[in-house]
Backbone as CSV, one residue per row, in Angstrom:
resi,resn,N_x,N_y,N_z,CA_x,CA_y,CA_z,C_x,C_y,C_z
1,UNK,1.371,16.274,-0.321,1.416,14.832,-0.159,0.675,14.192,-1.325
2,UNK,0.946,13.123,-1.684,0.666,12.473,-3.163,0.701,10.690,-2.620
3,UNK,-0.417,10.261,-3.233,-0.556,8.647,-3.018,-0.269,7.876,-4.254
4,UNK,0.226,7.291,-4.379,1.142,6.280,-5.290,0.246,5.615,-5.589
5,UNK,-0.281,4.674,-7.108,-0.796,3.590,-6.868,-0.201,3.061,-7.598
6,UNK,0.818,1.565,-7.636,1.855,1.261,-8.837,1.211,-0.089,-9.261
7,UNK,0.838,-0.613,-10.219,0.351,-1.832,-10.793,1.205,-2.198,-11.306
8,UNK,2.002,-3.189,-10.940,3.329,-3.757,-11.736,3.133,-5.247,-11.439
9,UNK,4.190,-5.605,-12.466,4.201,-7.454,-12.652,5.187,-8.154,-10.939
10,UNK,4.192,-8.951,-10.714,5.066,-9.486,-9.730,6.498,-10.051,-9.528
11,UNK,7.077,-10.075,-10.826,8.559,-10.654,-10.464,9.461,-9.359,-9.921
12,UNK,8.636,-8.022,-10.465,9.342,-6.692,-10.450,9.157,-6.246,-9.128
13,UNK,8.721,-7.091,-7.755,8.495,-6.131,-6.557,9.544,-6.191,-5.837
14,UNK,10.221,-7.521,-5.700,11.316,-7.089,-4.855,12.566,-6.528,-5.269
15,UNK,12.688,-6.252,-6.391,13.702,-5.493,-6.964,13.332,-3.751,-6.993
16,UNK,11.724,-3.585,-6.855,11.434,-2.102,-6.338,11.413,-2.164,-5.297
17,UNK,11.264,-2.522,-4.631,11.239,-2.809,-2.926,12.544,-2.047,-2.859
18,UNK,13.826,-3.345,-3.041,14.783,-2.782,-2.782,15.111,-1.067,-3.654
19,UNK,14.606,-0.895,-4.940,15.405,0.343,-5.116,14.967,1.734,-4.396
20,UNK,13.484,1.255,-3.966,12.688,2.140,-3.500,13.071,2.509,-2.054
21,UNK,14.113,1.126,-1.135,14.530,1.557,0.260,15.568,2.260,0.257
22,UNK,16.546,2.087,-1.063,17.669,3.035,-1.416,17.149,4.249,-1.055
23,UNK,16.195,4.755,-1.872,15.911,6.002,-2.226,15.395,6.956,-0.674
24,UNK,14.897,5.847,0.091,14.557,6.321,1.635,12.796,6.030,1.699
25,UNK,12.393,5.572,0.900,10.714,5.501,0.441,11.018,3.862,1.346
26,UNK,10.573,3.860,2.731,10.289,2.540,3.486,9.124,1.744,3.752
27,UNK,8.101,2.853,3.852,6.983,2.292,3.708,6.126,2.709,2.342
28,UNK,5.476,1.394,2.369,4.256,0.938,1.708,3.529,0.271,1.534
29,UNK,2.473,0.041,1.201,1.415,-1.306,1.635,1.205,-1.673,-0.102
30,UNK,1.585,-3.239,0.072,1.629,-3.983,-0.835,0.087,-5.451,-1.348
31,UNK,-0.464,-4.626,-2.097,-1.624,-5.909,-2.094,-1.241,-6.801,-3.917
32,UNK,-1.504,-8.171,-3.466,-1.892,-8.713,-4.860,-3.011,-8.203,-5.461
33,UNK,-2.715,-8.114,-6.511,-4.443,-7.729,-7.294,-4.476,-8.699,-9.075
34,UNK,-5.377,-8.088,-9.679,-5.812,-9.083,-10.851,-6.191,-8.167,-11.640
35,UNK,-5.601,-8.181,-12.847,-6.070,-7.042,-13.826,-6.430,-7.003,-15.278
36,UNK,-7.581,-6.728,-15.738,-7.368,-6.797,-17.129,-7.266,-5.666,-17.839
37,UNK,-6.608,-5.668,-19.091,-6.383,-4.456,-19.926,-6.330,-4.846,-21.376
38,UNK,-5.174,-4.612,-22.063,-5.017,-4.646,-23.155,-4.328,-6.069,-23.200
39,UNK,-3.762,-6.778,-22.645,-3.099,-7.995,-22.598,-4.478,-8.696,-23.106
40,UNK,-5.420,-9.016,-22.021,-6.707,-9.140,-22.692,-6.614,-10.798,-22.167
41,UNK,-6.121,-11.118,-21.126,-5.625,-12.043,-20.877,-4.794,-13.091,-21.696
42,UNK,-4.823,-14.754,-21.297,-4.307,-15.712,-21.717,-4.420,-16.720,-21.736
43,UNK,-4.017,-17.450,-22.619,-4.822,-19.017,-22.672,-4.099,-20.573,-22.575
44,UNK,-4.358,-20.922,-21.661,-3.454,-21.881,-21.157,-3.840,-23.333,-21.562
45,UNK,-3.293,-24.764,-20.643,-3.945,-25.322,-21.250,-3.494,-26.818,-19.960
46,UNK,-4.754,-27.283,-19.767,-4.955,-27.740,-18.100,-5.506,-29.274,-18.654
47,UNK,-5.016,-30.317,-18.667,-5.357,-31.887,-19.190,-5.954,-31.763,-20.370
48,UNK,-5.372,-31.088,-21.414,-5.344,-31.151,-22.444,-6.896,-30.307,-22.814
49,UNK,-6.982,-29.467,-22.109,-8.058,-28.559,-22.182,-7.769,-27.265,-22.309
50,UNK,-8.021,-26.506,-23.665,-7.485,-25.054,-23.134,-8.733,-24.252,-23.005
51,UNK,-8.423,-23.497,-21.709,-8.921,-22.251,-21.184,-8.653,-20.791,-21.266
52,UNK,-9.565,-19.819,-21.315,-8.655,-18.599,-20.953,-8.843,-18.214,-19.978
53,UNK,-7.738,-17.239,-19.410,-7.838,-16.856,-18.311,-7.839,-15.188,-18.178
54,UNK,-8.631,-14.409,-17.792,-9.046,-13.363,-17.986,-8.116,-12.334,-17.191
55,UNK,-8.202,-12.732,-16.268,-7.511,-11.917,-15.163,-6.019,-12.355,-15.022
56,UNK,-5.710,-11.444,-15.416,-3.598,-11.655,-14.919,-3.350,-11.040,-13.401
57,UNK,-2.337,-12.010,-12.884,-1.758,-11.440,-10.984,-0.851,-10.284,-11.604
58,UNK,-1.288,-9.363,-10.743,-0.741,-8.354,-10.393,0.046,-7.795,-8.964
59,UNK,0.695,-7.128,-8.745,1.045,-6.113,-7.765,0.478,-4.822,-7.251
60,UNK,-0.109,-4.861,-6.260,-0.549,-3.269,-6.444,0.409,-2.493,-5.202
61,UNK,0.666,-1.497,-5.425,1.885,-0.856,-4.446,1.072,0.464,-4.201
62,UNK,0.775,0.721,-2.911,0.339,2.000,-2.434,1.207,2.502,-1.722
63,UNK,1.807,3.713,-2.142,3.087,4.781,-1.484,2.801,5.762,-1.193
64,UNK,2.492,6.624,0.277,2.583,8.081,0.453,3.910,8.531,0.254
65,UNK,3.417,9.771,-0.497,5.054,10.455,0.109,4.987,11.990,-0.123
66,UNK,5.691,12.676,0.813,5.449,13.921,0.482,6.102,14.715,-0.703
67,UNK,5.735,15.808,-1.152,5.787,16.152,-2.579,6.950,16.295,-3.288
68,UNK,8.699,16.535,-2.118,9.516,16.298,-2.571,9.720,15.233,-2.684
69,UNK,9.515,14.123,-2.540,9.845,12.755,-2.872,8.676,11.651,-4.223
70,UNK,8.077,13.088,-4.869,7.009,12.373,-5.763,7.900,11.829,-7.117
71,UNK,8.925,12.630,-7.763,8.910,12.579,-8.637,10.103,11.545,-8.718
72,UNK,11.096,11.478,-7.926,12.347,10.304,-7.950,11.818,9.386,-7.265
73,UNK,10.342,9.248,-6.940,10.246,7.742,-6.724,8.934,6.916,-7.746
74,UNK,8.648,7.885,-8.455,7.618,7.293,-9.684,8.913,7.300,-10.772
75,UNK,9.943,8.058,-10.856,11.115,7.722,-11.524,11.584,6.387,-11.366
76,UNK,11.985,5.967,-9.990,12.498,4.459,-9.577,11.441,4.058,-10.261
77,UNK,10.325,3.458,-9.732,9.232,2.864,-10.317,9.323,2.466,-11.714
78,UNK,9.323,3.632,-12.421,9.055,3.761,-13.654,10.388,2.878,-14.457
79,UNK,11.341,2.826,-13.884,12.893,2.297,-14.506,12.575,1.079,-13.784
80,UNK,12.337,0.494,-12.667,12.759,-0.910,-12.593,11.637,-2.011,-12.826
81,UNK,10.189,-0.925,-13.069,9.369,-2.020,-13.067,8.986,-2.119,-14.767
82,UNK,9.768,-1.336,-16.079,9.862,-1.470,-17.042,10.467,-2.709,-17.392
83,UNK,10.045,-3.190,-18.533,10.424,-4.127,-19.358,11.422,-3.865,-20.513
84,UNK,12.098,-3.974,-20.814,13.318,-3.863,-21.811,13.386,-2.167,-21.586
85,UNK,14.478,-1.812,-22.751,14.426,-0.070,-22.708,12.918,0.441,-23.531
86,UNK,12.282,-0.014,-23.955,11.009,0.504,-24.494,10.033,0.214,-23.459
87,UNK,9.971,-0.929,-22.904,8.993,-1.501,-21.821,8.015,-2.094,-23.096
88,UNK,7.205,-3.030,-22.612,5.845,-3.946,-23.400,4.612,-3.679,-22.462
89,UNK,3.314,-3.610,-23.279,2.599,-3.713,-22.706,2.249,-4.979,-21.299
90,UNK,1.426,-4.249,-20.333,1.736,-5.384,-19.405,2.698,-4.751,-18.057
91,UNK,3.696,-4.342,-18.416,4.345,-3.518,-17.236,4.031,-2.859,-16.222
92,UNK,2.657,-2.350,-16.438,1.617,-2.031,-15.403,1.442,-0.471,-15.714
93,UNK,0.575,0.177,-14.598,0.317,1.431,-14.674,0.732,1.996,-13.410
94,UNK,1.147,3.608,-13.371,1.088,4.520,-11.949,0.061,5.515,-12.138
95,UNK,-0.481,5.285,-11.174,-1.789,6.701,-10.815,-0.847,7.660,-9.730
96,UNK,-1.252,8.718,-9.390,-0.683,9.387,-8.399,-1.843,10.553,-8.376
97,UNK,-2.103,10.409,-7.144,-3.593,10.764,-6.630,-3.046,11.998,-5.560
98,UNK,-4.131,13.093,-5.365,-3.729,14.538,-4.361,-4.412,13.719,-2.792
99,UNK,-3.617,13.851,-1.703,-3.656,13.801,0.017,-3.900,14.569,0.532
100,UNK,-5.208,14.915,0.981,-5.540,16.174,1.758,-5.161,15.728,3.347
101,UNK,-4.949,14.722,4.017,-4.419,15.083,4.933,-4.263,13.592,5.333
102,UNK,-3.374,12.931,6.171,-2.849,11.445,6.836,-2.772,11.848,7.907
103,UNK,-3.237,10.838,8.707,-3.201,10.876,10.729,-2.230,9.512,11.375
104,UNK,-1.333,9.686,12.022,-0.844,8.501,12.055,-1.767,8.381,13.764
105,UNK,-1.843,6.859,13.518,-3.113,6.486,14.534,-1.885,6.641,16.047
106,UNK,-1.126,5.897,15.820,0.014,5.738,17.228,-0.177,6.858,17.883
107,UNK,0.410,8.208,17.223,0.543,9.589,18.038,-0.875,10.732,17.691
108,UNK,-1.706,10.401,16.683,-2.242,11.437,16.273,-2.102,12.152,15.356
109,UNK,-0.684,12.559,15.152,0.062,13.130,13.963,-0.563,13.744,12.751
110,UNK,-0.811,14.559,12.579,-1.325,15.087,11.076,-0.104,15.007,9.880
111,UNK,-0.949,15.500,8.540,0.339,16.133,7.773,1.381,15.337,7.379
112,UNK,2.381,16.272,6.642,3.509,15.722,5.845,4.321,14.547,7.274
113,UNK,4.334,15.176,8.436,5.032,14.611,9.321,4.299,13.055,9.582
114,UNK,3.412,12.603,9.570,2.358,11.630,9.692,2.688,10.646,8.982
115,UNK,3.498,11.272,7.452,4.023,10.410,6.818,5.424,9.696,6.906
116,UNK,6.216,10.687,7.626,7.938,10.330,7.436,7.623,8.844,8.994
């Protein structure tokens, strides 16, 4: 079992959403988040005042899934939450972290099954 963590631009979620329900990947828990990196933020400009703004909105997408389903769904990921065929900085990042074990609270459930 493997935990997803996908940092992508918000216009790109419901278009992973959907490719990701294709694929059979239904759940996941979706938080806004704020990120800085190499963008390094941006500078706007509010009654004729410009500011910067440090922190860019983000997506953060947390996905279990068990180990046959790691690699065609950081694949989806990776294709729809890209930017052109090269992608630009900004597109976000995937971590994918090791699951020593998930309990589903309803039944108890351990294990790979805990997850489906």
């Amino acid at each position: 079992m493997k935990l997803i963590l996908a940092v992508i631009q918000p216009p790109k979620l419901e278009p992973l959403r959907e490719a990701l329900d294709r694929l059979g990947v239904t759940r996941m828990t979706i938080c806004d988040s704020q990120g800085y990196a190499r963008q390094r933020g941006r500078s706007a400009m509010y009654r004729g005042h410009e500011y910067k703004t440090h922190l860019l909105r983000k997506v953060t997408l947390e996905i279990v899934v068990n180990d046959d389903f790691l690699e065609r769904t950081v694949d989806a990921i990776v294709e729809v939450a890209r930017t052109g065929p090269e992608g630009t900085i900004g597109d976000g990042k995937i971590f994918v972290l090791p699951m020593d074990d998930v309990v589903d609270i309803s039944n108890a459930g351990h294990g790979p099954q805990a997850v489906n």
